[in-house]
C-alpha positions as CSV (number, residue, x, y, z in Angstrom):
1,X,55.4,49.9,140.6
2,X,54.2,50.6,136.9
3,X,56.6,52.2,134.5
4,X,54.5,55.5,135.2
5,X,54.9,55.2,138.7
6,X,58.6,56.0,138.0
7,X,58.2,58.6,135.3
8,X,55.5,60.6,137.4
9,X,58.6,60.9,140.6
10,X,60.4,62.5,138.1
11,X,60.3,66.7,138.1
12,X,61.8,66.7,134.7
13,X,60.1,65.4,130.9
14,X,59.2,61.6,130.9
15,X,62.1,60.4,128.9
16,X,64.5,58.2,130.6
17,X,67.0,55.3,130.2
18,X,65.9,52.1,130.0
19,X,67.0,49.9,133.7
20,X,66.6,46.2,134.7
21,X,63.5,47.2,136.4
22,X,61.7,48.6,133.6
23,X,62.5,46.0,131.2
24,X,61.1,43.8,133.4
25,X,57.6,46.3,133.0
26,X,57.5,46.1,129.4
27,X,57.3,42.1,129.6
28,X,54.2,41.1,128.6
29,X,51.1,41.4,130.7
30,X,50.7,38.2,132.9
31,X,46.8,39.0,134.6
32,X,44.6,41.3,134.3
33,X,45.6,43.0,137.7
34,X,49.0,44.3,135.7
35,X,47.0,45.3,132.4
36,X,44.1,47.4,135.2
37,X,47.5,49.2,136.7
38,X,48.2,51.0,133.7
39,X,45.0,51.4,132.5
40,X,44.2,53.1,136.1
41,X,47.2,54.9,135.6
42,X,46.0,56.2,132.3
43,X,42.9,57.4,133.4
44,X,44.9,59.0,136.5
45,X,46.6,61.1,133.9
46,X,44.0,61.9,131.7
47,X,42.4,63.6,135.0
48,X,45.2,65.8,135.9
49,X,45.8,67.0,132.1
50,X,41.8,67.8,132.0
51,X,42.8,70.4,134.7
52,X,45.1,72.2,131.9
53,X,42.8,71.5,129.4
54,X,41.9,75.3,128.9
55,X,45.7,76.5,128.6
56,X,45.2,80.4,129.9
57,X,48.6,80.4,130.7
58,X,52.4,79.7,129.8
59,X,52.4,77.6,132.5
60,X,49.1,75.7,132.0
61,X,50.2,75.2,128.6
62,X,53.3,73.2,129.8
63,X,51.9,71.4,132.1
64,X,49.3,70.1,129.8
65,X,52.1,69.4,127.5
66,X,53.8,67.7,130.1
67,X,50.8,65.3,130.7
68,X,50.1,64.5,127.0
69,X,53.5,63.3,126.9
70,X,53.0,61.0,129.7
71,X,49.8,60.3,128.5
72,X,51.7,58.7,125.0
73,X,54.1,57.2,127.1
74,X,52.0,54.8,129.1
75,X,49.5,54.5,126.1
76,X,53.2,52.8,124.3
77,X,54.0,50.6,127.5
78,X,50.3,49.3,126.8
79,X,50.4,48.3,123.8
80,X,54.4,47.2,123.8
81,X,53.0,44.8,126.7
82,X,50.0,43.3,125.0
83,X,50.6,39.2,124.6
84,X,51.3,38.0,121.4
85,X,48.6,34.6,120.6
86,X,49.0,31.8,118.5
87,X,45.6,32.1,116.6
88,X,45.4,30.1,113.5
89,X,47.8,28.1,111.2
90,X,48.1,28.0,107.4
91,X,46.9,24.7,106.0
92,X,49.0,25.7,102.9
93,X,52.6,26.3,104.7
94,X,52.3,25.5,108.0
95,X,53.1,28.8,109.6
96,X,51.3,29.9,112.2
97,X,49.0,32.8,112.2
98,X,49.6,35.8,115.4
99,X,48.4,38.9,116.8
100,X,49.2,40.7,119.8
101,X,45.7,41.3,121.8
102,X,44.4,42.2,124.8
103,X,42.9,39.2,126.5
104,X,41.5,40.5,129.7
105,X,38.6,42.6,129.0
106,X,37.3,45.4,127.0
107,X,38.6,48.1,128.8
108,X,41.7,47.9,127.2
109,X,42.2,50.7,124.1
110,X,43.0,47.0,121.9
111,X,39.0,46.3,122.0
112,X,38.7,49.8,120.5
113,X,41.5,50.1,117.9
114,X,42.7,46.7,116.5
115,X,46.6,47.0,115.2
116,X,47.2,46.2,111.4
117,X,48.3,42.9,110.6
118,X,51.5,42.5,108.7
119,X,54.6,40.4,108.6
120,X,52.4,37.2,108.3
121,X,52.6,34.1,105.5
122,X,52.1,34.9,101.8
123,X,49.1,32.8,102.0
124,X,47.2,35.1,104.1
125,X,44.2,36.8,103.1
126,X,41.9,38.4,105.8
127,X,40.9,38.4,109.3
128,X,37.8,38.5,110.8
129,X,37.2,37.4,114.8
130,X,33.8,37.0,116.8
131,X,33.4,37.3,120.8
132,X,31.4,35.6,122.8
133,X,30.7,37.7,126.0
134,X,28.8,34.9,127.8
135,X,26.2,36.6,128.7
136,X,27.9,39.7,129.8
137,X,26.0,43.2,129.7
138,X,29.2,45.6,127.4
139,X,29.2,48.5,130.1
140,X,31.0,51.4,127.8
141,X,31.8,55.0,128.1
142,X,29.6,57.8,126.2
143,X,30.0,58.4,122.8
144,X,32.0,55.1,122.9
145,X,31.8,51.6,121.1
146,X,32.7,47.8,120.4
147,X,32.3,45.9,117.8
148,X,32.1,42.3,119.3
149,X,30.2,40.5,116.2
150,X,27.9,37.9,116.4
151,X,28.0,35.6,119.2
152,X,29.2,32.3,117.2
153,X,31.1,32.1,114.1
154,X,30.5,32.5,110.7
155,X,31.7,32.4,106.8
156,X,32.2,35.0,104.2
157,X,30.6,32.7,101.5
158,X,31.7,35.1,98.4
159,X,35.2,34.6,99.1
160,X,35.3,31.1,98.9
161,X,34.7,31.8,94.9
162,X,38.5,32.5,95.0
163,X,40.1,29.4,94.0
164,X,41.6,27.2,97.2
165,X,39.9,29.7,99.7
166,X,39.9,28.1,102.9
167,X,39.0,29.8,106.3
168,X,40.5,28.5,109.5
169,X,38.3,28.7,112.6
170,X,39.3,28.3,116.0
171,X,38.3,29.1,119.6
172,X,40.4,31.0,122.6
173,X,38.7,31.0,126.4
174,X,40.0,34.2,127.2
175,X,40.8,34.9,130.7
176,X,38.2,37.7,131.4
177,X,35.5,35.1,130.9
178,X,34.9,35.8,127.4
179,X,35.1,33.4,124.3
180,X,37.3,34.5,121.2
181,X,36.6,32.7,118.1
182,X,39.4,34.1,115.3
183,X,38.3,33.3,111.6
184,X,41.2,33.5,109.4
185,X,41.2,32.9,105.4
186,X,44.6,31.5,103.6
187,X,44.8,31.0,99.8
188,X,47.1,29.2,97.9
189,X,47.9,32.3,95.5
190,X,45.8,35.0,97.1
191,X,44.1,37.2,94.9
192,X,45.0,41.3,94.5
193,X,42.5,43.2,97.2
194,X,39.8,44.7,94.6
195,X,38.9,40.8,94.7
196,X,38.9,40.7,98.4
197,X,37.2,43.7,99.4
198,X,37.6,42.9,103.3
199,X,39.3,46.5,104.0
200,X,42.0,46.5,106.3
201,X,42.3,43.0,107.6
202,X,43.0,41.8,104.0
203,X,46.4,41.1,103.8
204,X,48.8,44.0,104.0
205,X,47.4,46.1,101.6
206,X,44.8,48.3,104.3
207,X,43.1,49.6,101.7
208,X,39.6,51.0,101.2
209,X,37.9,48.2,99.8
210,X,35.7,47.1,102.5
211,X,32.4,45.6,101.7
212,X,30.2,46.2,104.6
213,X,27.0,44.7,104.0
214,X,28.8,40.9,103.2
215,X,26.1,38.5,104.2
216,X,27.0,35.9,107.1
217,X,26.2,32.4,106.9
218,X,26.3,30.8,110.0
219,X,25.0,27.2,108.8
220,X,29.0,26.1,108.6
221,X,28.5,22.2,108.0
222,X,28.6,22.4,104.2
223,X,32.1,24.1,103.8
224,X,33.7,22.0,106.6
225,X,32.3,18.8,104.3
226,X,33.6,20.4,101.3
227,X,37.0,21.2,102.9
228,X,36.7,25.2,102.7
229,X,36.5,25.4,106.1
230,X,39.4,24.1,108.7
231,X,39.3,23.9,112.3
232,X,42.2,24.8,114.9
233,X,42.7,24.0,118.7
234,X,44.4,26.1,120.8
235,X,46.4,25.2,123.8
236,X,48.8,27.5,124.9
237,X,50.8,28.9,122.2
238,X,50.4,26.4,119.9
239,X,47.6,26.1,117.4
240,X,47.3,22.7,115.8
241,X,45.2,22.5,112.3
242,X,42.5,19.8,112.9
243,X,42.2,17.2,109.5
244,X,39.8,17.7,106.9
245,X,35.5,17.3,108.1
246,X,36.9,17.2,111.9
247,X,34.5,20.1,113.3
Protein backbone atom coordinates (compact mmCIF):
# COMPACT_ATOMS: atom_id res chain seq x y z
CA UNK A 1 0.00 0.00 0.00
CA UNK A 2 1.31 3.66 -0.86
CA UNK A 3 1.76 6.07 1.93
CA UNK A 4 -1.69 7.65 0.57
CA UNK A 5 -3.33 4.50 0.75
CA UNK A 6 -3.09 4.94 4.51
CA UNK A 7 -3.73 8.63 4.84
CA UNK A 8 -6.89 8.47 2.58
CA UNK A 9 -8.47 5.44 5.43
CA UNK A 10 -8.10 8.04 7.72
CA UNK A 11 -11.53 10.32 8.47
CA UNK A 12 -9.42 12.96 10.16
CA UNK A 13 -6.48 15.59 8.43
CA UNK A 14 -3.51 13.73 6.68
CA UNK A 15 -1.00 14.24 9.34
CA UNK A 16 0.26 11.28 11.14
CA UNK A 17 3.15 9.60 13.05
CA UNK A 18 5.75 8.22 11.25
CA UNK A 19 5.58 3.78 11.66
CA UNK A 20 7.96 1.07 10.45
CA UNK A 21 5.69 0.67 7.51
CA UNK A 22 5.92 4.09 6.25
CA UNK A 23 9.48 4.54 6.56
CA UNK A 24 9.86 1.68 4.58
CA UNK A 25 7.54 3.92 1.80
CA UNK A 26 9.71 6.82 1.81
CA UNK A 27 12.81 4.60 0.74
CA UNK A 28 13.74 5.39 -2.43
CA UNK A 29 11.86 4.33 -5.53
CA UNK A 30 13.17 0.82 -6.64
CA UNK A 31 10.94 0.49 -10.39
CA UNK A 32 8.96 2.29 -12.05
CA UNK A 33 5.78 0.29 -10.93
CA UNK A 34 6.34 2.03 -7.20
CA UNK A 35 7.13 5.63 -8.75
CA UNK A 36 3.39 4.91 -11.25
CA UNK A 37 1.63 4.13 -7.73
CA UNK A 38 1.94 7.44 -6.50
CA UNK A 39 1.83 9.19 -9.41
CA UNK A 40 -1.71 7.25 -10.05
CA UNK A 41 -2.46 8.19 -6.69
CA UNK A 42 -1.85 11.82 -7.38
CA UNK A 43 -3.91 12.10 -10.26
CA UNK A 44 -6.65 10.09 -8.13
CA UNK A 45 -6.68 13.05 -5.88
CA UNK A 46 -6.45 15.74 -8.07
CA UNK A 47 -9.88 14.13 -9.44
CA UNK A 48 -11.76 14.18 -6.35
CA UNK A 49 -10.48 17.85 -5.27
CA UNK A 50 -11.67 19.00 -8.99
CA UNK A 51 -15.18 17.99 -7.62
CA UNK A 52 -14.74 20.96 -4.87
CA UNK A 53 -13.16 23.01 -7.14
CA UNK A 54 -16.06 25.69 -7.08
CA UNK A 55 -16.28 25.85 -3.15
CA UNK A 56 -20.28 27.02 -2.87
CA UNK A 57 -20.24 25.80 0.35
CA UNK A 58 -18.57 25.58 3.95
CA UNK A 59 -18.41 22.17 3.42
CA UNK A 60 -17.13 22.10 -0.22
CA UNK A 61 -14.57 24.43 0.92
CA UNK A 62 -13.17 21.93 3.49
CA UNK A 63 -13.24 19.28 1.62
CA UNK A 64 -11.30 20.86 -1.11
CA UNK A 65 -8.92 21.93 1.64
CA UNK A 66 -8.82 18.58 2.76
CA UNK A 67 -7.58 17.28 -0.70
CA UNK A 68 -4.99 20.04 -1.30
CA UNK A 69 -3.42 18.87 1.76
CA UNK A 70 -3.18 15.42 0.59
CA UNK A 71 -2.47 16.59 -2.63
CA UNK A 72 1.08 18.19 -0.93
CA UNK A 73 1.44 15.33 1.05
CA UNK A 74 1.98 12.71 -1.63
CA UNK A 75 3.61 15.43 -4.06
CA UNK A 76 6.50 15.37 -0.72
CA UNK A 77 6.59 11.40 -0.54
CA UNK A 78 7.49 11.91 -4.41
CA UNK A 79 10.01 13.83 -4.36
CA UNK A 80 11.46 12.55 -0.66
CA UNK A 81 11.61 9.10 -2.70
CA UNK A 82 13.39 10.17 -5.84
CA UNK A 83 17.03 8.23 -6.14
CA UNK A 84 19.85 10.05 -5.54
CA UNK A 85 22.71 9.38 -8.80
CA UNK A 86 26.21 9.54 -8.98
CA UNK A 87 26.52 11.77 -12.13
CA UNK A 88 29.93 13.29 -12.50
CA UNK A 89 33.17 13.67 -10.56
CA UNK A 90 35.42 16.76 -10.05
CA UNK A 91 38.72 16.26 -11.88
CA UNK A 92 39.96 19.02 -9.38
CA UNK A 93 39.04 17.29 -5.83
CA UNK A 94 37.76 14.18 -6.56
CA UNK A 95 34.32 14.55 -5.11
CA UNK A 96 31.69 13.27 -6.74
CA UNK A 97 28.92 15.20 -8.39
CA UNK A 98 24.85 14.08 -7.31
CA UNK A 99 21.31 14.84 -7.92
CA UNK A 100 18.31 13.21 -6.92
CA UNK A 101 16.17 12.47 -10.31
CA UNK A 102 13.56 10.71 -11.53
CA UNK A 103 14.78 7.87 -13.73
CA UNK A 104 11.76 6.23 -15.02
CA UNK A 105 9.99 8.43 -17.32
CA UNK A 106 8.64 11.74 -17.88
CA UNK A 107 5.60 11.53 -16.17
CA UNK A 108 7.11 12.21 -13.12
CA UNK A 109 6.74 16.21 -11.83
CA UNK A 110 11.07 15.90 -11.78
CA UNK A 111 11.01 16.10 -15.78
CA UNK A 112 8.94 19.26 -15.26
CA UNK A 113 10.61 21.13 -12.31
CA UNK A 114 14.33 20.27 -11.85
CA UNK A 115 15.42 20.83 -7.89
CA UNK A 116 18.30 23.45 -7.21
CA UNK A 117 21.55 22.15 -6.86
CA UNK A 118 23.38 22.92 -3.74
CA UNK A 119 25.60 21.41 -1.10
CA UNK A 120 28.09 20.26 -3.89
CA UNK A 121 32.19 20.86 -4.19
CA UNK A 122 33.56 24.41 -4.37
CA UNK A 123 34.68 23.60 -7.73
CA UNK A 124 31.41 23.45 -9.26
CA UNK A 125 30.15 25.64 -11.70
CA UNK A 126 26.99 24.71 -13.77
CA UNK A 127 24.83 21.95 -14.93
CA UNK A 128 23.47 21.28 -18.02
CA UNK A 129 22.04 17.52 -19.09
CA UNK A 130 20.74 16.13 -22.55
CA UNK A 131 18.16 13.09 -23.11
CA UNK A 132 18.07 10.89 -25.57
CA UNK A 133 14.54 9.53 -25.93
CA UNK A 134 15.54 6.80 -28.48
CA UNK A 135 13.21 7.37 -30.76
CA UNK A 136 10.36 7.92 -28.47
CA UNK A 137 7.28 10.19 -29.52
CA UNK A 138 7.10 12.84 -25.78
CA UNK A 139 3.19 12.23 -25.31
CA UNK A 140 2.40 15.40 -22.79
CA UNK A 141 -0.53 16.95 -21.33
CA UNK A 142 -2.05 20.41 -22.77
CA UNK A 143 -0.61 23.41 -22.01
CA UNK A 144 2.26 21.23 -20.75
CA UNK A 145 6.15 20.85 -21.69
CA UNK A 146 9.76 19.29 -21.56
CA UNK A 147 12.72 20.47 -22.21
CA UNK A 148 14.79 17.28 -23.27
CA UNK A 149 17.69 19.13 -25.29
CA UNK A 150 19.29 17.97 -28.14
CA UNK A 151 19.62 14.39 -28.62
CA UNK A 152 23.66 14.05 -28.09
CA UNK A 153 25.82 16.16 -26.10
CA UNK A 154 27.29 19.34 -26.41
CA UNK A 155 29.75 22.28 -25.07
CA UNK A 156 29.24 25.73 -23.88
CA UNK A 157 32.36 26.95 -25.83
CA UNK A 158 32.32 30.62 -24.06
CA UNK A 159 32.78 29.25 -20.80
CA UNK A 160 35.76 27.50 -21.43
CA UNK A 161 37.41 31.24 -21.64
CA UNK A 162 37.40 30.97 -17.78
CA UNK A 163 40.66 29.83 -16.88
CA UNK A 164 40.92 25.78 -16.05
CA UNK A 165 37.22 25.34 -17.27
CA UNK A 166 36.64 21.79 -17.75
CA UNK A 167 33.18 20.08 -18.48
CA UNK A 168 32.68 16.50 -17.47
CA UNK A 169 30.52 14.44 -19.70
CA UNK A 170 29.11 11.24 -18.98
CA UNK A 171 26.18 8.88 -20.03
CA UNK A 172 23.27 7.10 -17.74
CA UNK A 173 20.91 4.22 -19.59
CA UNK A 174 18.06 5.05 -17.73
CA UNK A 175 15.57 2.44 -16.93
CA UNK A 176 12.59 3.82 -18.96
CA UNK A 177 14.57 3.29 -22.04
CA UNK A 178 15.90 6.65 -22.32
CA UNK A 179 19.64 7.83 -22.47
CA UNK A 180 20.75 10.66 -19.95
CA UNK A 181 23.90 12.26 -20.84
CA UNK A 182 24.77 14.95 -17.63
CA UNK A 183 27.32 17.73 -18.65
CA UNK A 184 28.83 19.18 -15.75
CA UNK A 185 31.55 22.18 -15.62
CA UNK A 186 34.17 22.30 -12.54
CA UNK A 187 36.82 25.11 -12.21
CA UNK A 188 39.62 25.39 -10.28
CA UNK A 189 38.57 28.93 -8.71
CA UNK A 190 35.22 29.36 -10.25
CA UNK A 191 34.41 32.62 -11.28
CA UNK A 192 31.37 35.06 -9.50
CA UNK A 193 27.97 34.31 -11.69
CA UNK A 194 27.79 37.67 -13.85
CA UNK A 195 30.89 35.62 -15.58
CA UNK A 196 28.87 32.50 -15.82
CA UNK A 197 25.56 33.58 -16.93
CA UNK A 198 24.15 29.88 -16.84
CA UNK A 199 20.96 30.97 -14.53
CA UNK A 200 20.14 28.67 -12.00
CA UNK A 201 22.24 25.64 -12.52
CA UNK A 202 25.36 27.89 -11.89
CA UNK A 203 26.59 27.06 -8.70
CA UNK A 204 24.46 28.09 -5.79
CA UNK A 205 23.89 31.40 -6.56
CA UNK A 206 20.18 30.78 -8.72
CA UNK A 207 20.38 33.96 -10.02
CA UNK A 208 19.00 35.69 -13.13
CA UNK A 209 21.84 35.60 -15.31
CA UNK A 210 20.89 33.16 -17.83
CA UNK A 211 22.06 33.53 -21.33
CA UNK A 212 19.57 31.76 -23.44
CA UNK A 213 20.71 32.03 -26.89
CA UNK A 214 24.54 30.34 -25.88
CA UNK A 215 25.45 28.68 -29.10
CA UNK A 216 26.12 24.69 -28.92
CA UNK A 217 28.90 23.12 -30.42
CA UNK A 218 28.45 19.64 -30.80
CA UNK A 219 31.87 18.92 -32.77
CA UNK A 220 33.44 17.84 -29.14
CA UNK A 221 36.92 16.34 -30.47
CA UNK A 222 38.91 19.49 -30.10
CA UNK A 223 38.27 20.19 -26.24
CA UNK A 224 38.63 16.53 -25.36
CA UNK A 225 42.34 16.87 -27.30
CA UNK A 226 42.92 19.99 -25.49
CA UNK A 227 41.89 18.60 -22.09
CA UNK A 228 38.66 20.99 -21.54
CA UNK A 229 36.57 18.28 -21.88
CA UNK A 230 36.62 14.96 -19.44
CA UNK A 231 34.70 11.87 -19.80
CA UNK A 232 32.92 9.77 -16.86
CA UNK A 233 31.50 6.15 -16.72
CA UNK A 234 28.90 5.26 -14.81
CA UNK A 235 28.24 1.93 -13.15
CA UNK A 236 26.10 1.94 -10.38
CA UNK A 237 26.71 4.55 -8.03
CA UNK A 238 30.05 5.11 -8.78
CA UNK A 239 31.26 7.58 -11.49
CA UNK A 240 34.87 7.08 -12.44
CA UNK A 241 36.72 10.12 -14.30
CA UNK A 242 38.22 8.65 -17.52
CA UNK A 243 42.17 10.07 -18.19
CA UNK A 244 42.89 12.94 -20.28
CA UNK A 245 41.92 12.40 -24.69
CA UNK A 246 40.05 9.00 -23.55
CA UNK A 247 36.54 9.80 -25.35
Amino acid sequence: MALVGLVILMEHEPTFAMNEEMMELLKSFKSQVERDKVLDELREIEVKQAQYEMMETEEETKKWEYYDELHDQVKKEYKSRLPIQSLSVCPFCGATFQLEMDPFGYAGDWWRRRPLIKNQCPHYVVFREVINLKGHRAQLKPNSSIDFGPEVPYVIKRLFKIPTMTCVIARLDLPCGYTYYPMTYFAENPPPPHEVKCGEWASEYHGGFEVLTDSWHFDIHAFVESGQLRWATIKDTKVTLQPLGVE
